[in-house]
N, C-alpha and C positions, 0 to 999 in steps of 0.2 A: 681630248684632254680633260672637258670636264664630267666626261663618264669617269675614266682613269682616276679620278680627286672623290668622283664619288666613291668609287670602289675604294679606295685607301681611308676612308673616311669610318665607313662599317667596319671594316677589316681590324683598325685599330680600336671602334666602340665595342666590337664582337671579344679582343684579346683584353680589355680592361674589364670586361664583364664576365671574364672566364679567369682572372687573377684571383690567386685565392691571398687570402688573410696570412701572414706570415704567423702569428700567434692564433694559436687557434681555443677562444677562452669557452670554459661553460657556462659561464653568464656573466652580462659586461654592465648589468643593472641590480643590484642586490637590495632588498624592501627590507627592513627591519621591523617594518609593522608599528606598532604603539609600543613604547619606551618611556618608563619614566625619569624624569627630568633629574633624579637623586638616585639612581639604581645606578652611577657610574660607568665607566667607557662600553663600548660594544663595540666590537672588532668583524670581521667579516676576510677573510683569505678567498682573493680571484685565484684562480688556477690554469693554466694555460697551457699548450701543447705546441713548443718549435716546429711548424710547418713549411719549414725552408730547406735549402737540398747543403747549410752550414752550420757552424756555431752561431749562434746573438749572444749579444750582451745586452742588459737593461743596462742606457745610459741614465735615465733621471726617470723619475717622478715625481710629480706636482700634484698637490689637492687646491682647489679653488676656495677654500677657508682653513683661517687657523686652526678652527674647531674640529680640524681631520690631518691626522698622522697618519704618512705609509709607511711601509716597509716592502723589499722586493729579494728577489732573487740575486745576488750578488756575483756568483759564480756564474762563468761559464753555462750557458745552456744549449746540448747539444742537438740535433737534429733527432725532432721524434722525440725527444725526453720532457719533462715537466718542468715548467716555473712556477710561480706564483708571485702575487701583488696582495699586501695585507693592507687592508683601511682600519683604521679605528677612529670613532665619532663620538667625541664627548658632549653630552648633552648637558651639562649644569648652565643654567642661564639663558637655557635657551629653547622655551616653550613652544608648541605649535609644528608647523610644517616644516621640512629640509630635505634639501636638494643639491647634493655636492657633487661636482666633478673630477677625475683624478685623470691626470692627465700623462702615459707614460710613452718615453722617446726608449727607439732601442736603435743600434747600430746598423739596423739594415735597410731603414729609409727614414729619414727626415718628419713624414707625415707621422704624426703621433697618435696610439690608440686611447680613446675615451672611456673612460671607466665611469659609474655612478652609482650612489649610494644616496637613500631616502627613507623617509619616514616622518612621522610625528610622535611628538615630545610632550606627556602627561606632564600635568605637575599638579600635586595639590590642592595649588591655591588657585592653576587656573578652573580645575576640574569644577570647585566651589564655586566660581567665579559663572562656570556656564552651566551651573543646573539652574542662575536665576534666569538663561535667555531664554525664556518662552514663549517670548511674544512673534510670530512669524510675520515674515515678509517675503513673497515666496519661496530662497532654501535661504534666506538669511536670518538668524536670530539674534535678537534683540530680549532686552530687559524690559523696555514698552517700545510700542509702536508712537513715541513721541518722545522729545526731547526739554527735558527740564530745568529751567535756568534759577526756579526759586527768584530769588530778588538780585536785582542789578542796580546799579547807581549810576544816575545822569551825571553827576558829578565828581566820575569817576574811571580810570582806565577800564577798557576794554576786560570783559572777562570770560575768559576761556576753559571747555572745558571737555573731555574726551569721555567716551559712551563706547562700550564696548560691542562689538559686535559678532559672531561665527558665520557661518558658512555649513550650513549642513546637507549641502546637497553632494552629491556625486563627480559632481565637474567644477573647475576655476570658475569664480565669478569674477569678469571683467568689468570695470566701469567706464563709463565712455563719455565724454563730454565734458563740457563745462556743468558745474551747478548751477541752478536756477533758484538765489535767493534775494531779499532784497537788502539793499545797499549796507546794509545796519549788520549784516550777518554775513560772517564767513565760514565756509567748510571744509577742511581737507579731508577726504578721504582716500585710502592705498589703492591704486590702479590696480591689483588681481589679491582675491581671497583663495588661496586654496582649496581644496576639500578640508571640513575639519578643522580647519584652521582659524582660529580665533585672529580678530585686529581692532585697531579702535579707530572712530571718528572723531574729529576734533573741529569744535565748535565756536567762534569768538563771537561775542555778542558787544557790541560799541552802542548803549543805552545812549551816549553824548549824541550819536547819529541822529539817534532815531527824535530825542527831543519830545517826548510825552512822557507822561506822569498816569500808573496805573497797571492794571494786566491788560497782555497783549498775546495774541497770536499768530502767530508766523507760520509758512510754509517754505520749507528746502524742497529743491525734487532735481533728480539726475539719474541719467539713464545707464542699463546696465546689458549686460547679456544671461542675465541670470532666465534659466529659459522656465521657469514658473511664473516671474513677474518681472518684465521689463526696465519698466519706469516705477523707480523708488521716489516715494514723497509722505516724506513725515512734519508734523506742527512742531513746531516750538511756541515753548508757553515762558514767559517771562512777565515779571514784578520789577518795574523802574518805580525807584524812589529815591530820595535823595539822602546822600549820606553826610550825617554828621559826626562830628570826634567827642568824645566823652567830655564830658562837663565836670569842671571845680565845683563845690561847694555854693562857693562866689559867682562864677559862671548863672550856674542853675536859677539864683536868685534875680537876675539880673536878665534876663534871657525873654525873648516873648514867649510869650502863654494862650494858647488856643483851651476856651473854654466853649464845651457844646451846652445848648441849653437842655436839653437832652439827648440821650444818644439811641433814645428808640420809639417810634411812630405807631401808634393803632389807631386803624381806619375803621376798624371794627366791623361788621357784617354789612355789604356793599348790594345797595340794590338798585338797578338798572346797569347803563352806561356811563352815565355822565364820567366827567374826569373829577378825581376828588384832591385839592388844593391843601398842604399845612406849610407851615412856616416856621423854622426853628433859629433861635439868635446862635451867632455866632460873636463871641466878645472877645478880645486879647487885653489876658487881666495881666498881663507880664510890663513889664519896665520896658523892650525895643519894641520896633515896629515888628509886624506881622502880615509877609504875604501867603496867600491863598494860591497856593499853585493852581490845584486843579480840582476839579469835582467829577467823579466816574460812578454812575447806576451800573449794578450788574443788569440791567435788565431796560431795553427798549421802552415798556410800558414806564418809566421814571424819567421826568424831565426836571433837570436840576438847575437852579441858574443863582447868580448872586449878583446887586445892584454896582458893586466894587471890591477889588483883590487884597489892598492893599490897608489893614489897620491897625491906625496910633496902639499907643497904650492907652486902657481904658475906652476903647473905641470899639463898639461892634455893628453890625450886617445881619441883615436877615434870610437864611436861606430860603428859597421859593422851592417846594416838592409838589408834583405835578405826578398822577398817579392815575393811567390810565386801565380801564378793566376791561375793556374790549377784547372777547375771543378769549378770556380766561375766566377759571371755575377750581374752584377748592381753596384752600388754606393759602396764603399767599404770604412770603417772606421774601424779602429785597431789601436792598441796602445801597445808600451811596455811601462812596468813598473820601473822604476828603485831605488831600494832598497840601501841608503846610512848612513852613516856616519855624515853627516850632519843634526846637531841638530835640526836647525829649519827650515831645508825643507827635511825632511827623505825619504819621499816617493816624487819621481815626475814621470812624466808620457811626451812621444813624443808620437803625433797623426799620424798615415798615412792615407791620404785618395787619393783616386785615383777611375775611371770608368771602368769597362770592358762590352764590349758592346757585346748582345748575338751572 
C-alpha cells in the first residue's frame, strides 16, 4: 500500500510538471529602462498565444498600483489565436525605482497569471539632487560621510531632519537590525534601497536629552547586506544652545548683559613646558541676573574653570585659562566657548593664540 501512494505521488508530480501554461505569453516581465519623471505615460502590450484545446476569456485584470492602467483582449480568444494585455505606467510624481504587478484571471482556471512591469523614473530635480552624492559608503552615496545638525536647542522640541541617500550598486541594499545610537538620537532608515534608486534618512535629534551646552559628536551605526561594506556608521555633529525669542526695545534694555574683558588671549612665543595661566573678567552689566551655562575649549590642552555661574547685575567672575603646550609645535589658535544667559549675545567665544617653536 505504501509503495502504491508512492507510485501515485510521482505520477501526479511527473503530470503537473508536464502541464503546460494555458496562455502562452512572450514576455511576462517588461523593463522600461530609465524614464523620465515629465516624458508622460509609457505603455507596453503582453501578447499571448491560447494554448488550450478551447475558447478563454479574460475575466479581469488587476494592476497592484494606481499608477498602472490595463487594458485586454475583450473578445473571444480562440484556440491557437492571439491576445494581448496592455499596461500603461505613469510616472509624474513618482521618482526612483518600480515594480508593479498585473495580475490577470481568465475562465479556464481560477489561478491567475502574473504580469510585471519596472523601471526607474529620472527626474530633474532628482537628477540635480544626486550629482551632489559623492561621498561613498560602500555602493551607498551620500552628500558627506557625516551627518549635520548645525545648531539645536536644549530648550526646545526635538529637531528633525532627512539626508538623502542612493544606492549605486548593482543589487538591493537590505538593512538589518536595529540602530545603534545613543539615547538623544533617533533614526529611521527604509528597509531595502534598490539599484539606483535614491531614499532619505531621517534623523531626530532631542538636545533636551542630551542636556549639555556646546558641540558634540555622535556616532549611529547599523548593519546592512550591502556586500562592499557591511556595517554603516556615520558622526553626527551638532551645536546645543539655548534658544531665545527676539527682544523689544524695552526687553533688550532691561535683560542681562555678558560683558568679556576681552575676547582674545596672547601667550606670545612659549618656551619650555610649563602650563601658561591668564584670567579674563567676566561682568554682567545688564539690569537681571546672569547665569553662565557652560564653558567648552575646543581643544584638551585648555582648562577653563570659574569660581561661580551665577551673576547679580553689575557683579562679575574671573575666568581661570589654563593652557598646556606639551606635545605641541607651531602657531597655536584655541578658543573657549562660553554658554550664557544673555539673550542677545548667548554664545561668545575668547581666542588664545600664542608660538611654540620645535
Amino acid at each position: 500500500m505504501k509503495k502504491l501512494a508512492i507510485l501515485f505521488f510521482f505520477l501526479y508530480t511527473f503530470v503537473e510538471a508536464q502541464r503546460v501554461e494555458p496562455l502562452i505569453f512572450q514576455e511576462k516581465v517588461h523593463d522600461f529602462g530609465e524614464i523620465e519623471e515629465k516624458g508622460g505615460k509609457v505603455e507596453f502590450e503582453f501578447t499571448f498565444v491560447n494554448n488550450t484545446a478551447r475558447p478563454i476569456h479574460i475575466l479581469s485584470v488587476e494592476a497592484s498600483c494606481g499608477c498602472t492602467t490595463t487594458g485586454y483582449s475583450k473578445e473571444e480568444i480562440k484556440q491557437g489565436k492571439k491576445g494581448f494585455v496592455k499596461a500603461s505606467f505613469d510616472p509624474n510624481g513618482r521618482p526612483g525605482y518600480f515594480n508593479k504587478s498585473i495580475s490577470v484571471v481568465t475562465d479556464y482556471e481560477p489561478q491567475p497569471i502574473l504580469l510585471q512591469i519596472k523601471g526607474q523614473v529620472n527626474s530633474g530635480l532628482e537628477s540635480n539632487a544626486t550629482k551632489d552624492l559623492t561621498a561613498k559608503n560602500g555602493n551607498l552615496r551620500l552628500k558627506h560621510n557625516s551627518f549635520s545638525f548645525s545648531k539645536v536647542f536644549i530648550n526646545r522640541e526635538p529637531i528633525e531632519k532627512e539626508f538623502m541617500i542612493m544606492n549605486a550598486g548593482e543589487k538591493p541594499i537590505r538593512f538589518l537590525g536595529k540602530v545603534i545610537s545613543p539615547q538623544y538620537i533617533s533614526v529611521i532608515i527604509p528597509e531595502t534601497i534598490q539599484p539606483n534608486q535614491t531614499a532619505t534618512i531621517k534623523i531626530r535629534y532631542d538636545a533636551r536629552k542630551r542636556n549639555q551646552y556646546g558641540f558634540f559628536s555622535d556616532v549611529v551605526e547599523w548593519q546592512s547586506d550591502d556586500e562592499l561594506q557591511q556595517v554603516k556608521s556615520f558622526p553626527v555633529y551638532a551645536t546645543i544652545e539655548e534658544y531665545f525669542s527676539p527682544l523689544t526695545e524695552a526687553e533688550k534694555s532691561n535683560s542681562a548683559t555678558l560683558k568679556l574683558e576681552s575676547n582674545s588671549i596672547s601667550i606670545g612665543r612659549i618656551a619650555g613646558e610649563a602650563e601658561i595661566q591668564r584670567e579674563v573678567t567676566l561682568k554682567n552689566i545688564g539690569k537681571k541676573s546672569l547665569v553662565i551655562r557652560a564653558l567648552q575649549p575646543n581643544c584638551t590642552c585648555i582648562n577653563s574653570t570659574i569660581t561661580k555661574n551665577n551673576l547679580s547685575p553689575n557683579e562679575e567672575v574671573k575666568l581661570s585659562l589654563v593652557f598646556n603646550p606639551q606635545g605641541r609645535v607651531g602657531q597655536q589658535n584655541k578658543s573657549v566657548t562660553i554658554y550664557s544667559t544673555d539673550p542677545q549675545n548667548p554664545v561668545q567665544r575668547i581666542i588664545i593664540t600664542g608660538y611654540i617653536p620645535n
